[in-house]
PyMOL commands that place a pseudoatom at each C-alpha (Angstrom):
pseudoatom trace, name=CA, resn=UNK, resi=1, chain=A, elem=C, hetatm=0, pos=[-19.244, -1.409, -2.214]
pseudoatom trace, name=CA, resn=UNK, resi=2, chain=A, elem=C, hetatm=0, pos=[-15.618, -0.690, -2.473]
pseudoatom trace, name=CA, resn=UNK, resi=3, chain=A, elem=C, hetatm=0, pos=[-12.654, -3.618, -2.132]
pseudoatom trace, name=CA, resn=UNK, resi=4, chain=A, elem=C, hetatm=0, pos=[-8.867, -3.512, -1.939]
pseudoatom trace, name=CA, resn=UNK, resi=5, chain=A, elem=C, hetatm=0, pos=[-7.299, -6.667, -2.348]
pseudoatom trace, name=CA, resn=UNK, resi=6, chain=A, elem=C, hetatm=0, pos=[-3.718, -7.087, -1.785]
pseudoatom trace, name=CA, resn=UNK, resi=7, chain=A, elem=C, hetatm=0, pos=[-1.200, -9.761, -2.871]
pseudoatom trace, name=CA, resn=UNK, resi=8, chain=A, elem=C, hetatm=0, pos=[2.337, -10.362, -3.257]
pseudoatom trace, name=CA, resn=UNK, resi=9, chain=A, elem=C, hetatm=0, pos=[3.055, -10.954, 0.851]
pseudoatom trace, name=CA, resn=UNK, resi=10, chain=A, elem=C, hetatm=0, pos=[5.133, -14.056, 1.919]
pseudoatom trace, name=CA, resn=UNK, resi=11, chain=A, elem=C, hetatm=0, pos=[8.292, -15.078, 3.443]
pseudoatom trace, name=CA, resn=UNK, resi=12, chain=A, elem=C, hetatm=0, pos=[11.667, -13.767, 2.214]
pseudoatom trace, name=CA, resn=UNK, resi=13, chain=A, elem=C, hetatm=0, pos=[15.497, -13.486, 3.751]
pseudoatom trace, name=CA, resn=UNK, resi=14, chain=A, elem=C, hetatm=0, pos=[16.993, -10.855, 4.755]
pseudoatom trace, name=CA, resn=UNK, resi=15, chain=A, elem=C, hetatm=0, pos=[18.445, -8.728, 1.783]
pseudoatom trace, name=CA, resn=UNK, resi=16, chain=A, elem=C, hetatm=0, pos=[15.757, -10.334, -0.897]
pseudoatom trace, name=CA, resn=UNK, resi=17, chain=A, elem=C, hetatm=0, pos=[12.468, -8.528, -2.762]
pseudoatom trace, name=CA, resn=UNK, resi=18, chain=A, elem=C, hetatm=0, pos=[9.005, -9.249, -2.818]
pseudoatom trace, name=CA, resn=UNK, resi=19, chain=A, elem=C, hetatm=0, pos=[6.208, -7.226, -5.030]
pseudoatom trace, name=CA, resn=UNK, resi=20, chain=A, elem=C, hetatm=0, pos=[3.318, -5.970, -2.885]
pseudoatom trace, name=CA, resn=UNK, resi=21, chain=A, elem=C, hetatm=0, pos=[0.454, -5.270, -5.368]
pseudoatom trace, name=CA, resn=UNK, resi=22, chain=A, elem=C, hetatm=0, pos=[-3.349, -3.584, -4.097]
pseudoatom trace, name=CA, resn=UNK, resi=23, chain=A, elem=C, hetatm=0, pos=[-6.352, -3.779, -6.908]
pseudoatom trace, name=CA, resn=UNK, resi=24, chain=A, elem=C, hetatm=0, pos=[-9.696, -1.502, -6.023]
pseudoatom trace, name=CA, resn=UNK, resi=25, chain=A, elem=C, hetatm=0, pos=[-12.778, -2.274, -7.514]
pseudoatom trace, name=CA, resn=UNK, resi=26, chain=A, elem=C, hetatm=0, pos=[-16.573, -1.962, -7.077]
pseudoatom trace, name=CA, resn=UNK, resi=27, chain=A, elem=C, hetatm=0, pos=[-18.673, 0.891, -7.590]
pseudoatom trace, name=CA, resn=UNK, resi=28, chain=A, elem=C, hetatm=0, pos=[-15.438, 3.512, -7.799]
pseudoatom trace, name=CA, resn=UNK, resi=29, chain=A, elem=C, hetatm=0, pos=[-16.212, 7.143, -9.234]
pseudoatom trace, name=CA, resn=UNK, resi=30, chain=A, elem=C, hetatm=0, pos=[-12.115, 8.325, -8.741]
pseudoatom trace, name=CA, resn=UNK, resi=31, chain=A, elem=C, hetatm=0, pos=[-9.231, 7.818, -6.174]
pseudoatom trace, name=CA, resn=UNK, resi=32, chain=A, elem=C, hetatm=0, pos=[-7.067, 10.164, -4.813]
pseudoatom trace, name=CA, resn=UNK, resi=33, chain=A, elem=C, hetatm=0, pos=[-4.061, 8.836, -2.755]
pseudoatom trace, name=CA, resn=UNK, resi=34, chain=A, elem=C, hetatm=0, pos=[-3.006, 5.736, -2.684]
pseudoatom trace, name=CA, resn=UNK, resi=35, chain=A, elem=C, hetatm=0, pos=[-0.439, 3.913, -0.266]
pseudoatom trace, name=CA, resn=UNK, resi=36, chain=A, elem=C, hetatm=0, pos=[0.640, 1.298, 2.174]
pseudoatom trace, name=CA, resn=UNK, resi=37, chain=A, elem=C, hetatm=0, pos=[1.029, 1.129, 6.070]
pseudoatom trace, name=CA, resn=UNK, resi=38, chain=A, elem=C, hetatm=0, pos=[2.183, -1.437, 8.012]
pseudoatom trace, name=CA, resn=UNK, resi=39, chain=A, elem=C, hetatm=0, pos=[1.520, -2.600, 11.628]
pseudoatom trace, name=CA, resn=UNK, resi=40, chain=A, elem=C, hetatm=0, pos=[3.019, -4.999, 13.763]
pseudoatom trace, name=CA, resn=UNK, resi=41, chain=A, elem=C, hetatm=0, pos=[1.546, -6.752, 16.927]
pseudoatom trace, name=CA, resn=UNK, resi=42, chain=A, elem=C, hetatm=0, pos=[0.885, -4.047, 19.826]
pseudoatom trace, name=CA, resn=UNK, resi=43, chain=A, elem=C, hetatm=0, pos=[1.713, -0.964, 17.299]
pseudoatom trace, name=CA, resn=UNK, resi=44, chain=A, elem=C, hetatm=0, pos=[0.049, 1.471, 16.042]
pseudoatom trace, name=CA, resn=UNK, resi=45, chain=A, elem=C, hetatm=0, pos=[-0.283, 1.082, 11.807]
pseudoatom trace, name=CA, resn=UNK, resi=46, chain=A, elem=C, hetatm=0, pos=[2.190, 3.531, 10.346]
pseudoatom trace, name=CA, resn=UNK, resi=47, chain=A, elem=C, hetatm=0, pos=[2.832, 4.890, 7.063]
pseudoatom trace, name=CA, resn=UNK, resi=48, chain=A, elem=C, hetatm=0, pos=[5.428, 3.167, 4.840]
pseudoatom trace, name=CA, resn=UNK, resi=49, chain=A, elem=C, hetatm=0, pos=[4.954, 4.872, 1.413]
pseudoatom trace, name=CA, resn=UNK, resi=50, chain=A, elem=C, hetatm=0, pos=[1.931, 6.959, -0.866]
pseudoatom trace, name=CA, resn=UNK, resi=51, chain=A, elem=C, hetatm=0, pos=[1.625, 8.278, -4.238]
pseudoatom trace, name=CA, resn=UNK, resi=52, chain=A, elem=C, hetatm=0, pos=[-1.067, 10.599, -5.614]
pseudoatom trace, name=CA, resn=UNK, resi=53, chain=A, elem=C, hetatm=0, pos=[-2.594, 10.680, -8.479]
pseudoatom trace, name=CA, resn=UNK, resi=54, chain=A, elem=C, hetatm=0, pos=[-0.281, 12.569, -10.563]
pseudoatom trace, name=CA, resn=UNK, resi=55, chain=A, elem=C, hetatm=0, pos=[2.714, 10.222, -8.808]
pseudoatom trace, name=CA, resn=UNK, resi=56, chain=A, elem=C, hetatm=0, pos=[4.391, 12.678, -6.189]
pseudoatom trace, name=CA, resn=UNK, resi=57, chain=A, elem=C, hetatm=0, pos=[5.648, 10.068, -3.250]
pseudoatom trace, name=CA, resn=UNK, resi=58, chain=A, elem=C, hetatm=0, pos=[6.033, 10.034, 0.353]
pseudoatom trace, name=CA, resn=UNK, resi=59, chain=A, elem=C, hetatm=0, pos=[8.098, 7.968, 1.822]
pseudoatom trace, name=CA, resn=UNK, resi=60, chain=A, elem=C, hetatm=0, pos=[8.797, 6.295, 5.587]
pseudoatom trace, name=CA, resn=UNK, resi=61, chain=A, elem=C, hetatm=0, pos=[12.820, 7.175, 6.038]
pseudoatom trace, name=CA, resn=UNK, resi=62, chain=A, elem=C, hetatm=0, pos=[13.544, 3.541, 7.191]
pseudoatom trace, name=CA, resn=UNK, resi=63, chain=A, elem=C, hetatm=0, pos=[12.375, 2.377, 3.773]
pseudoatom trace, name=CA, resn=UNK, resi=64, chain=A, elem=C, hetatm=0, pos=[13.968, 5.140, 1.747]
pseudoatom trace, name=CA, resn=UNK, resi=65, chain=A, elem=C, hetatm=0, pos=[15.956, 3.499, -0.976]
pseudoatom trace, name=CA, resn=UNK, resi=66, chain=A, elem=C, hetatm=0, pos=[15.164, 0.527, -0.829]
pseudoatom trace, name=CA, resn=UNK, resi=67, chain=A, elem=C, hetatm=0, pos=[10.964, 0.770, -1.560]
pseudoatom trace, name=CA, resn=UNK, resi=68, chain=A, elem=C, hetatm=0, pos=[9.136, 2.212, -4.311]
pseudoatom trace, name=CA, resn=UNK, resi=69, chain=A, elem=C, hetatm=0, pos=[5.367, 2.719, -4.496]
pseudoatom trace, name=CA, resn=UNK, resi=70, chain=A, elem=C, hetatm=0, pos=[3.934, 2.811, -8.204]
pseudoatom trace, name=CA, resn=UNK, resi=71, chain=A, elem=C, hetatm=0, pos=[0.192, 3.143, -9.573]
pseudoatom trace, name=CA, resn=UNK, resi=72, chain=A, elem=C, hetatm=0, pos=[-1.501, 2.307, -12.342]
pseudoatom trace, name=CA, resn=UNK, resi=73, chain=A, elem=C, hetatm=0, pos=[-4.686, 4.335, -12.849]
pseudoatom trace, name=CA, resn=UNK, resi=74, chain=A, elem=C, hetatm=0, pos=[-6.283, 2.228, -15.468]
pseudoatom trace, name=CA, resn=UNK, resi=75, chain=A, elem=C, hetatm=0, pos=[-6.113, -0.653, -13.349]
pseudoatom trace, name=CA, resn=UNK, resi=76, chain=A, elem=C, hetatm=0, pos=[-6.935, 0.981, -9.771]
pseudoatom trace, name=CA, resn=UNK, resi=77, chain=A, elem=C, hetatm=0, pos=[-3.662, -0.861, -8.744]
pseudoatom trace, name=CA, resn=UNK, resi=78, chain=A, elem=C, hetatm=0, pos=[-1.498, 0.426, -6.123]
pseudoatom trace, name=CA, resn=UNK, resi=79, chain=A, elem=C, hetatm=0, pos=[2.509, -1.354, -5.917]
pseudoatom trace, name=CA, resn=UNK, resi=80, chain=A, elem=C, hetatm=0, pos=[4.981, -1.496, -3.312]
pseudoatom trace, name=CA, resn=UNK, resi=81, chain=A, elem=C, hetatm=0, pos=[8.437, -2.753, -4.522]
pseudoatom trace, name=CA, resn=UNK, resi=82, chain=A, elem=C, hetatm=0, pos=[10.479, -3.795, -1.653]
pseudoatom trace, name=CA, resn=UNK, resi=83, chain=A, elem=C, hetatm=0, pos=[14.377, -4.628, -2.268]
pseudoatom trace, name=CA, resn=UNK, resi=84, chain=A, elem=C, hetatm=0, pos=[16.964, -5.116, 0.413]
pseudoatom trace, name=CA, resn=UNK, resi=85, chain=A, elem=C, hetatm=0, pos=[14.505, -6.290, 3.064]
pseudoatom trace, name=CA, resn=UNK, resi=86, chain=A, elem=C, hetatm=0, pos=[15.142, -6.401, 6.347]
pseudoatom trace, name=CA, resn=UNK, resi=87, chain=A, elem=C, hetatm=0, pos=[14.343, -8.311, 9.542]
pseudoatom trace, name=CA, resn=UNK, resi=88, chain=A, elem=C, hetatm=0, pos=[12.791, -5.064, 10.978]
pseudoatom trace, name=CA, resn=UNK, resi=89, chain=A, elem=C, hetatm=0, pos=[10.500, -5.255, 7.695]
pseudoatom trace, name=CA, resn=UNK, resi=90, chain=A, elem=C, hetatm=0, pos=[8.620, -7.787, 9.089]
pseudoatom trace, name=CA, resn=UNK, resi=91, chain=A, elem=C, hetatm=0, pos=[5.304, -6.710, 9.395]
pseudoatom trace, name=CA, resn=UNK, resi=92, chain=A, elem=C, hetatm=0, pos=[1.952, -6.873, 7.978]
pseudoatom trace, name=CA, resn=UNK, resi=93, chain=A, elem=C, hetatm=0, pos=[1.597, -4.413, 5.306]
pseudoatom trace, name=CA, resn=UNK, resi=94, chain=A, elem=C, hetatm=0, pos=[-1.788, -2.902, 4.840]
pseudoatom trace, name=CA, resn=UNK, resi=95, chain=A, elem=C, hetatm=0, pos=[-2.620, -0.645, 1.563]
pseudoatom trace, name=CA, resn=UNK, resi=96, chain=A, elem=C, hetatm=0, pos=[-5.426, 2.232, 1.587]
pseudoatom trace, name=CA, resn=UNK, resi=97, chain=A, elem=C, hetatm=0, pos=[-6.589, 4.509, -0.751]
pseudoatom trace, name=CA, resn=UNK, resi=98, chain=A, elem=C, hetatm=0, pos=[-9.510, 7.332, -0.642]
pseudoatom trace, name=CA, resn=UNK, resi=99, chain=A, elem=C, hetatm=0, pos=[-11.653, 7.201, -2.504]
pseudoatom trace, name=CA, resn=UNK, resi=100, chain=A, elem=C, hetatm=0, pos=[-15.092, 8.522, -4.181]
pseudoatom trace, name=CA, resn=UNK, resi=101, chain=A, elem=C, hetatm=0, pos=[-18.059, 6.848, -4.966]
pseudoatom trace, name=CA, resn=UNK, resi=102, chain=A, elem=C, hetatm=0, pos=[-19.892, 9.160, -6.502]
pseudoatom trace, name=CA, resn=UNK, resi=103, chain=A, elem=C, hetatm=0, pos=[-18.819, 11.901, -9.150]
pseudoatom trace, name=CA, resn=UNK, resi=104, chain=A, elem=C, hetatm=0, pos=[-20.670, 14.918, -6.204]
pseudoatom trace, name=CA, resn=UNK, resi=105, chain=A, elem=C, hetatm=0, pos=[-16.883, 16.415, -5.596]
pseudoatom trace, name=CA, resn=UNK, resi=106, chain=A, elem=C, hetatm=0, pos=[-18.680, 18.247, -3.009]
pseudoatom trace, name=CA, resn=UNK, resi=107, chain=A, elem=C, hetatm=0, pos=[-18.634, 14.303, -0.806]
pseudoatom trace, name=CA, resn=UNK, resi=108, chain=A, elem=C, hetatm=0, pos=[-15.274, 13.725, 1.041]
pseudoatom trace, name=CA, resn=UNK, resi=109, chain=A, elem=C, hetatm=0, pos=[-12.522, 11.488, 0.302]
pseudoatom trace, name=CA, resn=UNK, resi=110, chain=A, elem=C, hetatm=0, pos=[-13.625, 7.921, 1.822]
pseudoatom trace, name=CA, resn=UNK, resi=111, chain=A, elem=C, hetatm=0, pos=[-10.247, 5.730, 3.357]
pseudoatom trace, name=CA, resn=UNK, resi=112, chain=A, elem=C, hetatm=0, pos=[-10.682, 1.986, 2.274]
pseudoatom trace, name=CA, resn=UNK, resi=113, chain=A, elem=C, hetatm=0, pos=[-8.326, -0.493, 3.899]
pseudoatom trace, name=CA, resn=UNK, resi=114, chain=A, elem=C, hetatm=0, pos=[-6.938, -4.055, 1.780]
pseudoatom trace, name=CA, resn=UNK, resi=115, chain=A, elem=C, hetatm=0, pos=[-7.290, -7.012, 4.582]
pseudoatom trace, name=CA, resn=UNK, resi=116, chain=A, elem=C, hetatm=0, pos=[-3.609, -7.693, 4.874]
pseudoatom trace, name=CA, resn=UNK, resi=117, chain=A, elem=C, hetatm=0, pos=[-0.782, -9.206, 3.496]
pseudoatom trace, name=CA, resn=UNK, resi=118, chain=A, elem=C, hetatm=0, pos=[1.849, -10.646, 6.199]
pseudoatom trace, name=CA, resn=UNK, resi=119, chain=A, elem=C, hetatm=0, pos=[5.322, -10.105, 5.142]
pseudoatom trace, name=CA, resn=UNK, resi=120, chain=A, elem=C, hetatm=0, pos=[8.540, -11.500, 6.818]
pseudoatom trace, name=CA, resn=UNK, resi=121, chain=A, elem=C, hetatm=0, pos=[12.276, -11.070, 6.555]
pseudoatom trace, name=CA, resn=UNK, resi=122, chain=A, elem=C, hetatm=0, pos=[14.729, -14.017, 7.952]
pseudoatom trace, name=CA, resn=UNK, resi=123, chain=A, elem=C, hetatm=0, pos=[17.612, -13.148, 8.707]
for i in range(1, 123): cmd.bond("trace and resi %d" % i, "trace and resi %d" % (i + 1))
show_as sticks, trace
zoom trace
């Protein structure tokens, strides 16, 4: 059994920061990428930022800038700092990462999916 569980989501005005952070644990063998998507009512979940293992990034060009997606390995934490938020931020902000349960490298990657965190921007 494999859980994300995210944190950090919450109510913030426009131009402000919040800290998304994304533990895994349970019966983990490694993890690949790691990142965060976010999905509003009626859309489809798209990608806002991921980081692999050895820390290359991806990023969504509206957040460009003004995100940045960290990991720490030893913790199985995923981050998503978010400075000079917008309205059009508002969202609920998912994170994923693949991972294996088992050390057979022949098995695929596995997605897991955190619950949710809702975040929203004031203006």
């Amino acid at each position: 059994q494999v859980q994300l569980v995210e944190s950090g989501g919450g109510l913030v005005q426009a131009g402000g920061s919040l800290r998304l952070s994304c533990a895994a644990s349970g019966s983990i063998f490694s993890i690949n990428a790691m990142g965060w998507y976010r999905q509003a009512p009626g859309k489809q979940r798209e990608l806002v930022a991921l980081i692999t293992t050895g820390g290359n990034t991806i990023y969504a060009d509206s957040v460009k800038g003004r995100f940045t997606i960290s990991r720490d390995n030893a913790k199985n934490t995923v981050y998503l700092q978010m400075s000079s938020l917008k309205p059009e931020d508002t969202d609920v902000y998912f994170c994923a990462a693949d991972i294996r349960t088992t050390r057979d490298i022949g098995v695929p990657w596995n997605r897991y999916w955190g619950q949710g965190t809702q975040v929203t921007v004031s203006s």
